[in-house]
C-alpha positions as CSV (number, residue, x, y, z in Angstrom):
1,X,-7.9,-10.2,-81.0
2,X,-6.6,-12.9,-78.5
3,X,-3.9,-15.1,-79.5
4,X,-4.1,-18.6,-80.7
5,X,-2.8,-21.6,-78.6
6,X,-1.5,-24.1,-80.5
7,X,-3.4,-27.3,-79.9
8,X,-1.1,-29.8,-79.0
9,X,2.6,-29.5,-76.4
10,X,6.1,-29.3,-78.0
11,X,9.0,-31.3,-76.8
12,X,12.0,-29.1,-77.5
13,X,14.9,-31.5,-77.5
14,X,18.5,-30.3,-76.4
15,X,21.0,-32.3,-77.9
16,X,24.8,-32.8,-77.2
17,X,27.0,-30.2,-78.7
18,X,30.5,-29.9,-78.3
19,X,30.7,-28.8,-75.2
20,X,28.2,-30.5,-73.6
21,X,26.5,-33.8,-74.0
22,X,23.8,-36.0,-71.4
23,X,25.6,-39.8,-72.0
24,X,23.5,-41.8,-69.8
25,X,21.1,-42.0,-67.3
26,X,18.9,-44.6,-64.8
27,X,18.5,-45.4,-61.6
28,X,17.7,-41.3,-60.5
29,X,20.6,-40.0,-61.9
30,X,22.3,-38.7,-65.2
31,X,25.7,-38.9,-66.0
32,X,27.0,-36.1,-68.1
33,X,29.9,-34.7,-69.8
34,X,30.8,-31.1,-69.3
35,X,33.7,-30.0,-71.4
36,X,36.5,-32.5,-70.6
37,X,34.9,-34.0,-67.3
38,X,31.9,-36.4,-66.7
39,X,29.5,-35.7,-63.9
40,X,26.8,-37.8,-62.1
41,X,23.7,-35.5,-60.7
42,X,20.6,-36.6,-59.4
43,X,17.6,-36.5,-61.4
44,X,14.4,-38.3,-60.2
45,X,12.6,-38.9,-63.3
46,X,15.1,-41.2,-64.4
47,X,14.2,-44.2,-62.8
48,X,15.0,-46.8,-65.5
49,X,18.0,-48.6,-66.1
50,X,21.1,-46.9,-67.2
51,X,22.8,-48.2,-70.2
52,X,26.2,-48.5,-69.0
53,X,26.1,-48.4,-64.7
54,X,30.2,-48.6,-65.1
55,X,30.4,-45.7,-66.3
56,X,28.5,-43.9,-63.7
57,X,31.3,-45.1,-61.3
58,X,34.0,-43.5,-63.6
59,X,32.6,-40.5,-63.5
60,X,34.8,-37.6,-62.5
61,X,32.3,-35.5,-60.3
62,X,29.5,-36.8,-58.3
63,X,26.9,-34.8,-56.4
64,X,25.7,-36.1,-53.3
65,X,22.2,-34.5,-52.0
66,X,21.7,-34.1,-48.2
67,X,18.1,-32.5,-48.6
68,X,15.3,-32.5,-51.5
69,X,15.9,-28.5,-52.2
70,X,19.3,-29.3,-54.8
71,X,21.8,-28.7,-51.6
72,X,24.7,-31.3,-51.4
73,X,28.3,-31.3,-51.8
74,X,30.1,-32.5,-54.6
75,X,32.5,-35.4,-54.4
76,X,35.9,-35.9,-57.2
77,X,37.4,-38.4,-58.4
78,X,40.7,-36.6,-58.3
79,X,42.1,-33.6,-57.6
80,X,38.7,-31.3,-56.7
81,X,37.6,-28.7,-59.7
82,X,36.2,-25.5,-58.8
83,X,35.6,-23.9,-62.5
84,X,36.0,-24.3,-65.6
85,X,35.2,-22.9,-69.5
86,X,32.6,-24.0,-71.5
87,X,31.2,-22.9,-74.4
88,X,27.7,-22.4,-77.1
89,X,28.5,-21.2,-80.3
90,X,29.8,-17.3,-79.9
91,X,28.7,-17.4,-76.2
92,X,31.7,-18.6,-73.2
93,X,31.3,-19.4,-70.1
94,X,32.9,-20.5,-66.9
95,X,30.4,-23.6,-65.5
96,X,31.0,-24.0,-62.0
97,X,30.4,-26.6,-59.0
98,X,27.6,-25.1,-57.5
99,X,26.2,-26.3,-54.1
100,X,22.8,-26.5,-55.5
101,X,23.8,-29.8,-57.7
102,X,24.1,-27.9,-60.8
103,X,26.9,-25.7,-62.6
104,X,26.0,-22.5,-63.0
105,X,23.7,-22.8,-65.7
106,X,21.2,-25.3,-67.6
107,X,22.1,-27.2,-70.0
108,X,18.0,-28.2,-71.6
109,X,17.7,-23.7,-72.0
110,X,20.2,-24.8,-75.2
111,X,16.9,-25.1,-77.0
112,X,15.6,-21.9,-76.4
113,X,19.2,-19.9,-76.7
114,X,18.5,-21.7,-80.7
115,X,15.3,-20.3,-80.8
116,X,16.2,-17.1,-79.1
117,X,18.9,-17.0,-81.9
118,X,17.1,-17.5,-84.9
119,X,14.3,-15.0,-84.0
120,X,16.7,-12.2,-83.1
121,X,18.3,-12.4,-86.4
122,X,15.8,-11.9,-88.5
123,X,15.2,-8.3,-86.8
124,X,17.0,-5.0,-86.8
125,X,18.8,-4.4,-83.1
126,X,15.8,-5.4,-81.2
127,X,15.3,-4.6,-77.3
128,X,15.3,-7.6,-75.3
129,X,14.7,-7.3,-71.6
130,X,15.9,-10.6,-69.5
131,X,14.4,-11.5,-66.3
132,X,16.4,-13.7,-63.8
133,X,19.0,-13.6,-66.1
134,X,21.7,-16.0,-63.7
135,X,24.6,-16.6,-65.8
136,X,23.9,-14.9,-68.4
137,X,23.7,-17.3,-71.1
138,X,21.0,-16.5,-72.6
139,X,21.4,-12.4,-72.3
140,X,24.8,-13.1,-74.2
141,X,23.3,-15.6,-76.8
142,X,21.0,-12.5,-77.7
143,X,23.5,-9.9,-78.2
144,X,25.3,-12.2,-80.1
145,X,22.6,-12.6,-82.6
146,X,22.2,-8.8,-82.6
147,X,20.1,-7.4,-79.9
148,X,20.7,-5.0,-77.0
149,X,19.7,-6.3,-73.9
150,X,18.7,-5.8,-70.5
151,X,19.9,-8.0,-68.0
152,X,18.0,-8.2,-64.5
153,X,18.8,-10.2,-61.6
154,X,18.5,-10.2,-57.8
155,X,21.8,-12.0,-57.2
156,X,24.8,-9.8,-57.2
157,X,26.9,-12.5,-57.5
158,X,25.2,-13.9,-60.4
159,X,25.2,-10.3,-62.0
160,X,28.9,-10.5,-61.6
161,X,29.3,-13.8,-63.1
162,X,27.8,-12.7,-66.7
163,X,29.6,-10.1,-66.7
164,X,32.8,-12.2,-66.5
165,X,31.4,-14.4,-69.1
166,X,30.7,-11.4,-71.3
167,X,34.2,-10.8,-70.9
168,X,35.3,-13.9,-71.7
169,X,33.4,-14.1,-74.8
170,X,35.0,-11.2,-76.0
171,X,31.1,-9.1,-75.9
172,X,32.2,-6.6,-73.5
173,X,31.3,-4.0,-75.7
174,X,28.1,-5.6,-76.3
175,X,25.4,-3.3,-75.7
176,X,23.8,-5.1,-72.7
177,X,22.9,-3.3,-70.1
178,X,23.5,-5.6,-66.2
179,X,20.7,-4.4,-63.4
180,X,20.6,-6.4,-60.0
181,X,17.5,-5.7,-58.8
182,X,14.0,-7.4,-57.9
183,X,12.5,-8.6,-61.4
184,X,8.8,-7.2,-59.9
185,X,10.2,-4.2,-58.8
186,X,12.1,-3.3,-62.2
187,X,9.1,-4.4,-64.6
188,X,6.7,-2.3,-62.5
189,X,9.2,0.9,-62.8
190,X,9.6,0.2,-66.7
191,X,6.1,0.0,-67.3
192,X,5.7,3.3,-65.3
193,X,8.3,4.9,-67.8
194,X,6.5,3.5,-70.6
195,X,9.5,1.3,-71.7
196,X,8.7,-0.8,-74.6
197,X,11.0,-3.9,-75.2
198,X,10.5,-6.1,-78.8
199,X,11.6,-9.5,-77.0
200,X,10.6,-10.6,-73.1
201,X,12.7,-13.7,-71.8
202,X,11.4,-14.6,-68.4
203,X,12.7,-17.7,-66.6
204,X,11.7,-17.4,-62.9
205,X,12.7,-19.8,-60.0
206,X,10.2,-21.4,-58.2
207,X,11.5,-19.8,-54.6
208,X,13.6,-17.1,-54.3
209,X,14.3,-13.6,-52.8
210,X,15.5,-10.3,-53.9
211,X,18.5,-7.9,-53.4
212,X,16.8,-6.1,-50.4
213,X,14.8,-9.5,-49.0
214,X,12.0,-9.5,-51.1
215,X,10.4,-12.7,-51.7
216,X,9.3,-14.4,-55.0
217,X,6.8,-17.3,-54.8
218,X,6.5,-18.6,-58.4
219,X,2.5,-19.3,-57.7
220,X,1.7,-16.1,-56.1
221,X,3.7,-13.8,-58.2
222,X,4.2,-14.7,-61.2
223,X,0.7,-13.8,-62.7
224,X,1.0,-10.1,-61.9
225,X,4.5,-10.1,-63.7
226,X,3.9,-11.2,-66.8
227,X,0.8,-9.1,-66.7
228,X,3.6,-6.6,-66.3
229,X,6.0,-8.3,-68.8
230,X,3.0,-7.4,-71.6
231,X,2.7,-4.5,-70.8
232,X,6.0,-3.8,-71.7
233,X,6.1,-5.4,-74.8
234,X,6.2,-3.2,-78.3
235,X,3.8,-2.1,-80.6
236,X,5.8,-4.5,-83.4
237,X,7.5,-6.7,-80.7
238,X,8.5,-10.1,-81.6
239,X,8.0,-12.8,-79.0
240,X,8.0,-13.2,-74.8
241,X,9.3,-16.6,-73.7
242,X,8.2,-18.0,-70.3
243,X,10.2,-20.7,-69.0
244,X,9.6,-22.5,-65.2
245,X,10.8,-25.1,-63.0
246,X,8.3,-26.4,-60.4
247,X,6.3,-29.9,-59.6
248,X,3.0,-28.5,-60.0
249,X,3.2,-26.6,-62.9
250,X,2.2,-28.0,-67.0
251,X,3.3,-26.0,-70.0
252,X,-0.4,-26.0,-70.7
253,X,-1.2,-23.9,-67.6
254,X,1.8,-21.8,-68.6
255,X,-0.1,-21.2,-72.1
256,X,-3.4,-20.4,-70.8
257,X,-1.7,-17.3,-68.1
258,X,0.2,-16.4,-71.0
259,X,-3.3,-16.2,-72.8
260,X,-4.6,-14.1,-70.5
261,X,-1.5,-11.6,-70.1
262,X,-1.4,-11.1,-74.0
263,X,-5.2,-11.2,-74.5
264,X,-5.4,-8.2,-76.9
265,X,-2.3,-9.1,-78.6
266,X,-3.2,-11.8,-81.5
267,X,0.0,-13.8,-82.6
268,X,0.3,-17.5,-81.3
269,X,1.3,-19.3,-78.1
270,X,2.9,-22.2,-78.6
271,X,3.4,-24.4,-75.1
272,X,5.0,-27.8,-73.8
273,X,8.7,-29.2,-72.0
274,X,12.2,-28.6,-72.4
275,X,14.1,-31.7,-72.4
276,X,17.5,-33.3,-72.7
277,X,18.4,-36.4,-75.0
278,X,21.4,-38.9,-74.4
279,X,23.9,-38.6,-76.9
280,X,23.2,-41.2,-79.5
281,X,20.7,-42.5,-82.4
282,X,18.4,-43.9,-79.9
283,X,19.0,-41.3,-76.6
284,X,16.3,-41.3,-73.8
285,X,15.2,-38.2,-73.5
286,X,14.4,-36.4,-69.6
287,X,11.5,-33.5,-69.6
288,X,13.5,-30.9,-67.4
289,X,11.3,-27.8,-67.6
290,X,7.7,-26.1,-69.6
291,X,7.8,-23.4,-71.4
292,X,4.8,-21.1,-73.4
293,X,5.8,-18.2,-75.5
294,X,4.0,-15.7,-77.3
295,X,5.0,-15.0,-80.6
296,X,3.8,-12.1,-83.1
């Protein structure tokens, strides 16, 4: 039985928590407030009017771009910050000034790391693989709710970074399992092995390359992937999640090559955009990313 696409998108909504909160935005950028400082970043979409411009001078970090692929340099205010802690319920984390504009992880994935949460808990030490894991945010918000988890990514520098933050949020003995290796080369050798996983998270780049120089072009590989990603999937398993960043992509399109990957699966495929609100009764809110997940 195929599964069933629900008919219309989904906005899921990140709001401010305490740690975090979008204050403002216009004029192609967003001023937000991580932890104790407030940071400008550009952000295209946003070309209305921002609410408050003072405060966008104020701010304590500003990134200025000097191409259109996210590198820049940030400018302070004060004395310059390198990193700091931050954190999501039981999950901490040190956010960073990245030179790719933003800080070492993504603020709008709150909504998924909610639903990733409240699916988790309602099984019995499910295995969740994550794909391009970063940070590790999400991996940690898993085996916080319960889960053991496999964390892959290409970057051994990112690898090391969630395993700092595992430390830091006291889940070092955590079964998670951190892997840096090509995401394409680990799902083809797990479904070789006939590893079976209850809960897929899969949030590619749009450009990128692996440990050894492989290269991963969002439009050319991800098809075969999550191809592989079902495979992998459990008899009983509970849900994959697809999440992507890139101009020409819908959460619609997302929806239908999830379709196709889990055609024998039934469950349901809900699809749309991740976004971010500014704080407040009456916040603007900024599409940031799609999403489709399969759910049993």
């Amino acid at each position: 039985m195929p599964p069933r696409l629900t008919p219309s998108p989904e906005t899921l909504v990140t709001r401010a928590w305490a740690d975090y909160a979008l204050l403002d935005s216009g004029d192609g950028k967003k001023l937000e407030r991580y932890g104790p400082w407030t940071v400008v970043r550009p952000e295209p979409q946003c070309f209305w009017s921002p609410r408050d411009p003072t405060a966008f001078e104020a701010a304590d970090a500003v990134f200025d771009p000097t191409d259109e692929d996210e590198s820049g340099r940030w400018r302070f205010a004060g004395k310059p910050v390198d990193t700091f802690p931050l954190a999501w319920r039981d999950v901490r984390f040190t956010s960073r000034f990245t030179p790719f504009r933003h800080l070492a992880f993504f603020p709008e994935q709150a909504a998924n790391w909610d639903w990733l949460d409240g699916r988790i808990r309602r099984l019995h030490k499910p295995r969740i693989l994550n794909l391009f894991g970063y940070t590790g945010v999400a991996s940690l918000a898993c085996a916080a709710a319960g889960a053991e988890v496999t964390h892959v990514d290409a970057s051994k520098k990112s690898v090391a970074w969630a395993r700092e933050n595992a430390e830091l949020s006291g889940m070092a003995d955590k079964p998670v399992r951190w892997i840096v290796e090509d995401a394409r080369k680990y799902a083809a050798r797990e479904v070789r092995r006939g590893s079976k996983y209850d809960g897929i998270i899969l949030d590619p780049p749009k450009y990128g390359r692996g440990p050894t120089g492989e290269v991963w072009r969002l439009f050319e590989d991800l098809p075969g992937l999550l191809r592989d990603c079902a495979a992998l999937l459990s008899d009983d398993a509970s849900f994959l999640l697809l999440n992507a960043y890139a101009a020409r992509i819908s959460g619609l399109s997302l929806a239908h090559l999830m379709a196709e990957a889990t055609h024998d699966r039934g469950g349901v495929i809900d699809w749309g955009e991740l976004a971010l609100a500014e704080d407040g009764p009456d916040g603007r809110a900024i599409g940031l990313s799609f999403f489709a997940r399969w759910s049993a």
